[in-house]
PDB file with one MODEL, atoms N, CA, C and O in Angstrom:
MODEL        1
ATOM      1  N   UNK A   1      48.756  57.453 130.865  1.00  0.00           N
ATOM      2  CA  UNK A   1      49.859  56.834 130.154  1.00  0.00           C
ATOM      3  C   UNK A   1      50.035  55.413 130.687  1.00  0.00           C
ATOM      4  O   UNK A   1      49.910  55.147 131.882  1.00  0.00           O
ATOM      5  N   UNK A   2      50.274  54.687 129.928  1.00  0.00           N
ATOM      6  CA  UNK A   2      50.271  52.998 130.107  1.00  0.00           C
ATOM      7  C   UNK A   2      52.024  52.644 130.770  1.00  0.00           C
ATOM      8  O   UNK A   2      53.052  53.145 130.314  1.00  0.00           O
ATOM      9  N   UNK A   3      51.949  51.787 131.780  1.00  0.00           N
ATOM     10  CA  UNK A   3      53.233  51.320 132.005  1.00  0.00           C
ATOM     11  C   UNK A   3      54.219  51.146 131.089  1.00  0.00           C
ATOM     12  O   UNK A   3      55.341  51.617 131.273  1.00  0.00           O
ATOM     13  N   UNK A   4      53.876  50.415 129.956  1.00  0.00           N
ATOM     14  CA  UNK A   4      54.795  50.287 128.948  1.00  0.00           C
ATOM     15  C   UNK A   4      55.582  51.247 128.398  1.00  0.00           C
ATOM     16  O   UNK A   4      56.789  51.100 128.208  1.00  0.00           O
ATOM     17  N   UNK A   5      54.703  52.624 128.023  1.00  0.00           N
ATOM     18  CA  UNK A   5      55.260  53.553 127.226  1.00  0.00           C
ATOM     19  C   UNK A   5      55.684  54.235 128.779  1.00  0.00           C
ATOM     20  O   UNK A   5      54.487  54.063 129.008  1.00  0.00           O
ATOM     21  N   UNK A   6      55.993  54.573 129.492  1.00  0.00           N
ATOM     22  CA  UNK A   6      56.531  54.966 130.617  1.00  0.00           C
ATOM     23  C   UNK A   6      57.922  54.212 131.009  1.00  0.00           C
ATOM     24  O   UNK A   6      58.919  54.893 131.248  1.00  0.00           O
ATOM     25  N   UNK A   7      57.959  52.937 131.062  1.00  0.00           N
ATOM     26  CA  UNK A   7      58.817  52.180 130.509  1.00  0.00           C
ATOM     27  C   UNK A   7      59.888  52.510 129.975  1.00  0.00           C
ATOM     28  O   UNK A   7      60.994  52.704 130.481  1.00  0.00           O
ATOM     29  N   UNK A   8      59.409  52.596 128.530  1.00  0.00           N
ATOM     30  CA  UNK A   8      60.286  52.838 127.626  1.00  0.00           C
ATOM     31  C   UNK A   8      60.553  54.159 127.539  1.00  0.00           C
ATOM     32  O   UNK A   8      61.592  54.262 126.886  1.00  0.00           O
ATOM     33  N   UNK A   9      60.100  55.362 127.901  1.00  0.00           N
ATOM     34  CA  UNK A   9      60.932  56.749 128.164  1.00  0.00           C
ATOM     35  C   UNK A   9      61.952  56.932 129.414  1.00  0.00           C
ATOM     36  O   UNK A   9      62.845  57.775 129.502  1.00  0.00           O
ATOM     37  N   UNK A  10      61.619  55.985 130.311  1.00  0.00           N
ATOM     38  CA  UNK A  10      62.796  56.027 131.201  1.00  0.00           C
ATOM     39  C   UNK A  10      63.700  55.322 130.941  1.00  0.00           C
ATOM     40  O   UNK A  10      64.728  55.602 131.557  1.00  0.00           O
ATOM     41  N   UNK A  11      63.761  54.495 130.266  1.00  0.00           N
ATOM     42  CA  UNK A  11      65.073  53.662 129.724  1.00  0.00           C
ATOM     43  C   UNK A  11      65.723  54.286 128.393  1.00  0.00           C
ATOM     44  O   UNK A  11      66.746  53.785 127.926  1.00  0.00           O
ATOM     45  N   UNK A  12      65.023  55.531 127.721  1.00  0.00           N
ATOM     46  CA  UNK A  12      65.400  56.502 126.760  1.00  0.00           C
ATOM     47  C   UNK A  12      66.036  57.095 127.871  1.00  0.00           C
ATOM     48  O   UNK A  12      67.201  56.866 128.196  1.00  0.00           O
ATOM     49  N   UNK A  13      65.393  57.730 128.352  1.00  0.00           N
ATOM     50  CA  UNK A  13      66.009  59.197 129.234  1.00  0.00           C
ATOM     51  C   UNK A  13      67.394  58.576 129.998  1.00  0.00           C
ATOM     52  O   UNK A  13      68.504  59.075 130.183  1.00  0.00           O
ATOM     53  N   UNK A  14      67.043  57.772 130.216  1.00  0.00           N
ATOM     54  CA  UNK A  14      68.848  56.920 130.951  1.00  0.00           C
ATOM     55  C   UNK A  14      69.978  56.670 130.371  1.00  0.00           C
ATOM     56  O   UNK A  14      71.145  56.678 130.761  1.00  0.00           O
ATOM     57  N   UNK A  15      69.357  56.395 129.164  1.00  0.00           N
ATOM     58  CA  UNK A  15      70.207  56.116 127.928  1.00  0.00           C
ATOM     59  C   UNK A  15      71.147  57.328 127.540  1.00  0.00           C
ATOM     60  O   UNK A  15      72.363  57.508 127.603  1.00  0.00           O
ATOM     61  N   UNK A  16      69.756  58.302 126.987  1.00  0.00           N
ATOM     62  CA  UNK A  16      70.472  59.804 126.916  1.00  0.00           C
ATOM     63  C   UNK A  16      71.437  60.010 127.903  1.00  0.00           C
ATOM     64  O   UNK A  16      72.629  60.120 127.614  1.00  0.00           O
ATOM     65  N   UNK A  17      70.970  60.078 129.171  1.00  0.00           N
ATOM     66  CA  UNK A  17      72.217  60.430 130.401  1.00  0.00           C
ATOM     67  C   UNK A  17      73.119  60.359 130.450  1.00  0.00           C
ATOM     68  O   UNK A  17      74.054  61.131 130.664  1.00  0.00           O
ATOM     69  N   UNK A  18      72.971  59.118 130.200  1.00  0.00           N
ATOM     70  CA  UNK A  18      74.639  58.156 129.882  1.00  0.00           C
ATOM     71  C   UNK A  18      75.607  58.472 128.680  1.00  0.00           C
ATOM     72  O   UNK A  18      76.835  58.407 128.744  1.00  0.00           O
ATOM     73  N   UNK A  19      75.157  58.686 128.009  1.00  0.00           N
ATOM     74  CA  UNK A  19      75.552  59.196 126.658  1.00  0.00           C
ATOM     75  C   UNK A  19      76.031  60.514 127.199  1.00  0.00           C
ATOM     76  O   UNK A  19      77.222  60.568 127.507  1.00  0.00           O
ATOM     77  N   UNK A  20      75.260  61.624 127.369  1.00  0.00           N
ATOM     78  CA  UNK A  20      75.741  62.672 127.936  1.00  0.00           C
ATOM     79  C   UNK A  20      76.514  62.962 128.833  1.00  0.00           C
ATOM     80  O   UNK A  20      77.155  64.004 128.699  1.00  0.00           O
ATOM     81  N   UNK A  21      76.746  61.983 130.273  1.00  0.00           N
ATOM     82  CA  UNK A  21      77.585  62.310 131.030  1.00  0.00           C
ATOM     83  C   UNK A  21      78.968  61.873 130.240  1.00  0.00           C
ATOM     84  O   UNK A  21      79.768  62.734 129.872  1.00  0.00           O
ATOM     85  N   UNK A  22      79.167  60.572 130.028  1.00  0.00           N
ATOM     86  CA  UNK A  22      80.348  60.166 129.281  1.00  0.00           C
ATOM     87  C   UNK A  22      81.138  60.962 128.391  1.00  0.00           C
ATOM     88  O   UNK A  22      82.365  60.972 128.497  1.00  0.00           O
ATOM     89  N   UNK A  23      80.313  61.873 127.206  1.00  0.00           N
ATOM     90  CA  UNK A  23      80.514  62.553 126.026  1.00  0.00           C
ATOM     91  C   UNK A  23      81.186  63.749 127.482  1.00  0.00           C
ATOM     92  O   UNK A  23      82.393  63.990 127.460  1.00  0.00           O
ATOM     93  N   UNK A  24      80.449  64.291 128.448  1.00  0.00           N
ATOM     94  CA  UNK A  24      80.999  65.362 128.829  1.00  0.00           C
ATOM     95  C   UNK A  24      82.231  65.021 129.618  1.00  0.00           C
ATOM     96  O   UNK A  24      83.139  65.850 129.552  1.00  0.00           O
ATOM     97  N   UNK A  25      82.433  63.920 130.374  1.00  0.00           N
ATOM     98  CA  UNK A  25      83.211  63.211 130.822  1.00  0.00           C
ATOM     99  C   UNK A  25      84.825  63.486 130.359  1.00  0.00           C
ATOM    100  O   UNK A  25      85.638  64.161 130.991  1.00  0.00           O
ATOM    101  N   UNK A  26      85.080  62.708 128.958  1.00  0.00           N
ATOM    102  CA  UNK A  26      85.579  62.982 128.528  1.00  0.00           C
ATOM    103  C   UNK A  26      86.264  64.145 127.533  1.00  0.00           C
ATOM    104  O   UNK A  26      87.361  64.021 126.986  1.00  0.00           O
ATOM    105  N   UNK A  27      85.583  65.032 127.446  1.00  0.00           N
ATOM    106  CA  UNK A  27      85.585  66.390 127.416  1.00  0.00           C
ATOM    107  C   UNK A  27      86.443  67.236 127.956  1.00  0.00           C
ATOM    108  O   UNK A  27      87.163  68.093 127.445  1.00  0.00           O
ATOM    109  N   UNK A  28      86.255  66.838 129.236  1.00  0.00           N
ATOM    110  CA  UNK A  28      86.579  68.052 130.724  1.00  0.00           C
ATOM    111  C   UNK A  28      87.629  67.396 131.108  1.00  0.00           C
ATOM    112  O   UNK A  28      88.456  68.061 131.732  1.00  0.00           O
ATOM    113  N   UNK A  29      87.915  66.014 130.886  1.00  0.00           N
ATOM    114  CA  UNK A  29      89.135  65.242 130.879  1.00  0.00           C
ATOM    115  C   UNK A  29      90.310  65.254 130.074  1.00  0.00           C
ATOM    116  O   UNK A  29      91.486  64.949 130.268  1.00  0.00           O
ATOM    117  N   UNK A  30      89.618  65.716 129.070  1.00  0.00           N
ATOM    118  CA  UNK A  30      91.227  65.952 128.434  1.00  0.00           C
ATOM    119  C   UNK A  30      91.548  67.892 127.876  1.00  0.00           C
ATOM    120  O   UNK A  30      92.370  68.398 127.112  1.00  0.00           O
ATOM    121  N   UNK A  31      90.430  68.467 128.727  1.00  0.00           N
ATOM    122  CA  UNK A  31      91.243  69.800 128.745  1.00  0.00           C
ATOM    123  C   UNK A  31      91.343  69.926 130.203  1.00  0.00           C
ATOM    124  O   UNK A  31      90.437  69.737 131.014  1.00  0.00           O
ATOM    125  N   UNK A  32      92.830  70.345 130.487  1.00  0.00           N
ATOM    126  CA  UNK A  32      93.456  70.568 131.657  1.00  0.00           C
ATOM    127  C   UNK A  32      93.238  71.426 132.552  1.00  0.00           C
ATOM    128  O   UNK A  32      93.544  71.301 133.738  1.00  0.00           O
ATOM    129  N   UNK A  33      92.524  72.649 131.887  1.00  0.00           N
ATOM    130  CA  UNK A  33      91.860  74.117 132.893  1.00  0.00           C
ATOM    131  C   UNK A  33      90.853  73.368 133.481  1.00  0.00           C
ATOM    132  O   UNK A  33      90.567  73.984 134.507  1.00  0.00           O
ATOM    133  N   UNK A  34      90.016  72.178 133.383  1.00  0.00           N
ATOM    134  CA  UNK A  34      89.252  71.973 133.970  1.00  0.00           C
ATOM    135  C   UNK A  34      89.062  70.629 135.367  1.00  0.00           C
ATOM    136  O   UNK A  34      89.092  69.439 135.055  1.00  0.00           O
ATOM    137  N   UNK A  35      88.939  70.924 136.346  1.00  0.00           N
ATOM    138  CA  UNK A  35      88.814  70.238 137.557  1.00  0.00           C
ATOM    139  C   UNK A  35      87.845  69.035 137.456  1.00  0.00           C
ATOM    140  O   UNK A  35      86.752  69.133 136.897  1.00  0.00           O
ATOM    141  N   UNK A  36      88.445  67.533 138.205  1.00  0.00           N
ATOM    142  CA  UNK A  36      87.675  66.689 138.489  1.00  0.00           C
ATOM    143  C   UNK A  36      86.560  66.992 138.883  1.00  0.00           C
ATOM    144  O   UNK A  36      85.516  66.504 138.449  1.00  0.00           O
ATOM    145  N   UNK A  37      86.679  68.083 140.010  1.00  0.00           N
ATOM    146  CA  UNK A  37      85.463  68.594 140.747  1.00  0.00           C
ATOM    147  C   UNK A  37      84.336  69.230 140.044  1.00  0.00           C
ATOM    148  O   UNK A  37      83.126  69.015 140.114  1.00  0.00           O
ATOM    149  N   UNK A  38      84.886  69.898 139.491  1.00  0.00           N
ATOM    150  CA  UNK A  38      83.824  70.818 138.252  1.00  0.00           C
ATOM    151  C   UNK A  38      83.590  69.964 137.455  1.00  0.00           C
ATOM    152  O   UNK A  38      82.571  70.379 136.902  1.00  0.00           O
ATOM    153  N   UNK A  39      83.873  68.945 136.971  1.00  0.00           N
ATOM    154  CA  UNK A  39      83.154  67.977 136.037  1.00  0.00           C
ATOM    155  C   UNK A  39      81.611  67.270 137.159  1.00  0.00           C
ATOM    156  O   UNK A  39      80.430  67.271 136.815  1.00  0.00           O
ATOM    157  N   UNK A  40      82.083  66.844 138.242  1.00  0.00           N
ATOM    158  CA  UNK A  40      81.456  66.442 138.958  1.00  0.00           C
ATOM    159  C   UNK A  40      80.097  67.156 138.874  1.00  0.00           C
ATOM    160  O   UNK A  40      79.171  66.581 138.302  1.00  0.00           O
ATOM    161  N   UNK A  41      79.925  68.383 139.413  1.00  0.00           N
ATOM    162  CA  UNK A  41      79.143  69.162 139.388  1.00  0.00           C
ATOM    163  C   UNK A  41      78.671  68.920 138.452  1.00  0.00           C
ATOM    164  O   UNK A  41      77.795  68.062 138.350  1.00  0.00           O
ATOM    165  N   UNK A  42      79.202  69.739 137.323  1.00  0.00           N
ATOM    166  CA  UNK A  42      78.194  69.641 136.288  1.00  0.00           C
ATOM    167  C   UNK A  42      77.490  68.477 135.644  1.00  0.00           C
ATOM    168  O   UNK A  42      76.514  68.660 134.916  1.00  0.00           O
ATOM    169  N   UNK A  43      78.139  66.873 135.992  1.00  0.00           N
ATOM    170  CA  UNK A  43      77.430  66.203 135.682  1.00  0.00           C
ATOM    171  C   UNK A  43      76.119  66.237 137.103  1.00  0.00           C
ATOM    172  O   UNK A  43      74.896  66.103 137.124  1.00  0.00           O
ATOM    173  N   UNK A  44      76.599  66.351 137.578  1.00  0.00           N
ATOM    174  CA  UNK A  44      75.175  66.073 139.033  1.00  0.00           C
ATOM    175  C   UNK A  44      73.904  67.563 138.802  1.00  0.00           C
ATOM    176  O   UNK A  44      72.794  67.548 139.334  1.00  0.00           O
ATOM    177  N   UNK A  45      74.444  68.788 137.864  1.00  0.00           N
ATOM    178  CA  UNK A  45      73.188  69.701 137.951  1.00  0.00           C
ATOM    179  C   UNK A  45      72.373  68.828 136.398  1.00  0.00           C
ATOM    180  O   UNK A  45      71.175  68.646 136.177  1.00  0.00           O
ATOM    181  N   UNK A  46      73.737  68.396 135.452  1.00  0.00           N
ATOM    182  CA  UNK A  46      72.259  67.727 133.640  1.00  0.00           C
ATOM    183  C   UNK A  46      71.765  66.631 134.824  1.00  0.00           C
ATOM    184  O   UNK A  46      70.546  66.478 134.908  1.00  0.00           O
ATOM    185  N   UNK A  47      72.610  65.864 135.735  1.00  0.00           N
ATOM    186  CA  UNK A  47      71.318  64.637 136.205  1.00  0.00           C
ATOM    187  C   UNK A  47      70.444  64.998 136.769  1.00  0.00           C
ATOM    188  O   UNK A  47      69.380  64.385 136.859  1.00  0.00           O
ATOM    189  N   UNK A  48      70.673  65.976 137.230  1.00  0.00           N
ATOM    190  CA  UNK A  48      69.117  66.673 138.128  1.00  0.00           C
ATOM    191  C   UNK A  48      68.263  67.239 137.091  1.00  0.00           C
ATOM    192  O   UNK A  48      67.077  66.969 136.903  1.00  0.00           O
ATOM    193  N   UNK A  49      69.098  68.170 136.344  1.00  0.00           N
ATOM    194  CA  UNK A  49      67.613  68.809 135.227  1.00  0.00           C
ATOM    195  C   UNK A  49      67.358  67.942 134.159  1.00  0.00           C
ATOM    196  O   UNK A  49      66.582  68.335 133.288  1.00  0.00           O
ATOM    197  N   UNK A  50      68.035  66.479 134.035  1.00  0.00           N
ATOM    198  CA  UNK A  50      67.283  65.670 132.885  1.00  0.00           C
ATOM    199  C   UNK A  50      66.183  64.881 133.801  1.00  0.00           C
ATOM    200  O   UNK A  50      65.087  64.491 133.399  1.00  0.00           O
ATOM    201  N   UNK A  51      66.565  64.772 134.758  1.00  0.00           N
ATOM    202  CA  UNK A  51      65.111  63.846 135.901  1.00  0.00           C
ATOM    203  C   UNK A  51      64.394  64.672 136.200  1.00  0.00           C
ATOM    204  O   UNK A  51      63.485  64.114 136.814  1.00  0.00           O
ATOM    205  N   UNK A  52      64.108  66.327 136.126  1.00  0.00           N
ATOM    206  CA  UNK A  52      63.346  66.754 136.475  1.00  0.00           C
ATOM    207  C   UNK A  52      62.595  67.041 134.641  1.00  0.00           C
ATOM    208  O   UNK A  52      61.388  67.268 134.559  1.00  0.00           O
ATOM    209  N   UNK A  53      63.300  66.999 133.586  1.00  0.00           N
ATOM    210  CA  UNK A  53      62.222  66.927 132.451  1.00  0.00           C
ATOM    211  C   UNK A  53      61.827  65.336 132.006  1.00  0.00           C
ATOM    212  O   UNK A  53      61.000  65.062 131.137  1.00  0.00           O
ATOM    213  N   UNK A  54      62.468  64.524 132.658  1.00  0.00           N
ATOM    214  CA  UNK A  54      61.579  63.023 132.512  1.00  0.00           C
ATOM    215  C   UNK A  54      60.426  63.472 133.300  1.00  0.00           C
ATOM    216  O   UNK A  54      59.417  63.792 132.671  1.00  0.00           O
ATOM    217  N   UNK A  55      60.421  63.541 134.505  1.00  0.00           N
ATOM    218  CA  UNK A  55      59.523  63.887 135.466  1.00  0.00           C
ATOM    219  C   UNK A  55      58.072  64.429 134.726  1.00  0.00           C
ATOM    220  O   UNK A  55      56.912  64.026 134.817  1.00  0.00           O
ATOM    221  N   UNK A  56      58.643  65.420 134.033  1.00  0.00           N
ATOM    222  CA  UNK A  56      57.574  66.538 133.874  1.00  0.00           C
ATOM    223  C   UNK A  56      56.965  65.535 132.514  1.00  0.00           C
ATOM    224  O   UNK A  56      55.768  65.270 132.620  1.00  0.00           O
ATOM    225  N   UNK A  57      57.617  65.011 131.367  1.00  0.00           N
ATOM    226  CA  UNK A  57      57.138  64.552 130.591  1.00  0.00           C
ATOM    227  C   UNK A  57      56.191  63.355 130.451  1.00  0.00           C
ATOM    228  O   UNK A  57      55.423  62.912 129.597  1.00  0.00           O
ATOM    229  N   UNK A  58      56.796  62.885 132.279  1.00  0.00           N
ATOM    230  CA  UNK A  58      55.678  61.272 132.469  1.00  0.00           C
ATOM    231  C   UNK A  58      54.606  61.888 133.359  1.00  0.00           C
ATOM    232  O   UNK A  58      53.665  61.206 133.768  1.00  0.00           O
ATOM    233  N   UNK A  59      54.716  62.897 133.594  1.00  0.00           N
ATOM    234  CA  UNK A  59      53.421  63.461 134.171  1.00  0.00           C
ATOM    235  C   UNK A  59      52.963  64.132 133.744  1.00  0.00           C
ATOM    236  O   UNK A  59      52.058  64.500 134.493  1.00  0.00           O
ATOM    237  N   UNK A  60      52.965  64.850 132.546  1.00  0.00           N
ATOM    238  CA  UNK A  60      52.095  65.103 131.546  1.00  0.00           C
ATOM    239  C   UNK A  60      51.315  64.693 130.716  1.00  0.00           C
ATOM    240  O   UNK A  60      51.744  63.975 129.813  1.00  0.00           O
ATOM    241  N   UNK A  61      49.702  65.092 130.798  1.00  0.00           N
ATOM    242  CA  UNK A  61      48.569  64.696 130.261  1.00  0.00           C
ATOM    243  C   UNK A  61      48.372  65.065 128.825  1.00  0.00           C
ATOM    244  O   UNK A  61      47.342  64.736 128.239  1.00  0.00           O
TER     245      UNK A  61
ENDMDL
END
């Protein structure tokens, strides 16, 4: 795979992230059963399992 297109899936996949943490962000923020803390989390396990399927997708042949 060429730098370029490697490139440009990690600046997708970041993109997505961002999008996703925010969207969940605000979510968990405005229902009250749910904890700062537990938002936390769950954004830190999608950032781990979206870097581990960038991972897998830029290292795939």
């Amino acid at each position: 795979m060429n730098a370029k297109k490697t490139i440009i899936i990690e600046l997708c996949m970041i993109f997505a992230s961002v999008i996703i943490f925010r969207s969940l962000w605000i979510l968990l923020d405005k229902n009250p059963f749910f904890s700062t803390n537990f938002a936390l989390i769950i954004m830190i396990i999608i950032g781990v399992s979206s870097t581990g399927v960038c991972l897998y997708f830029l290292n795939k042949k």
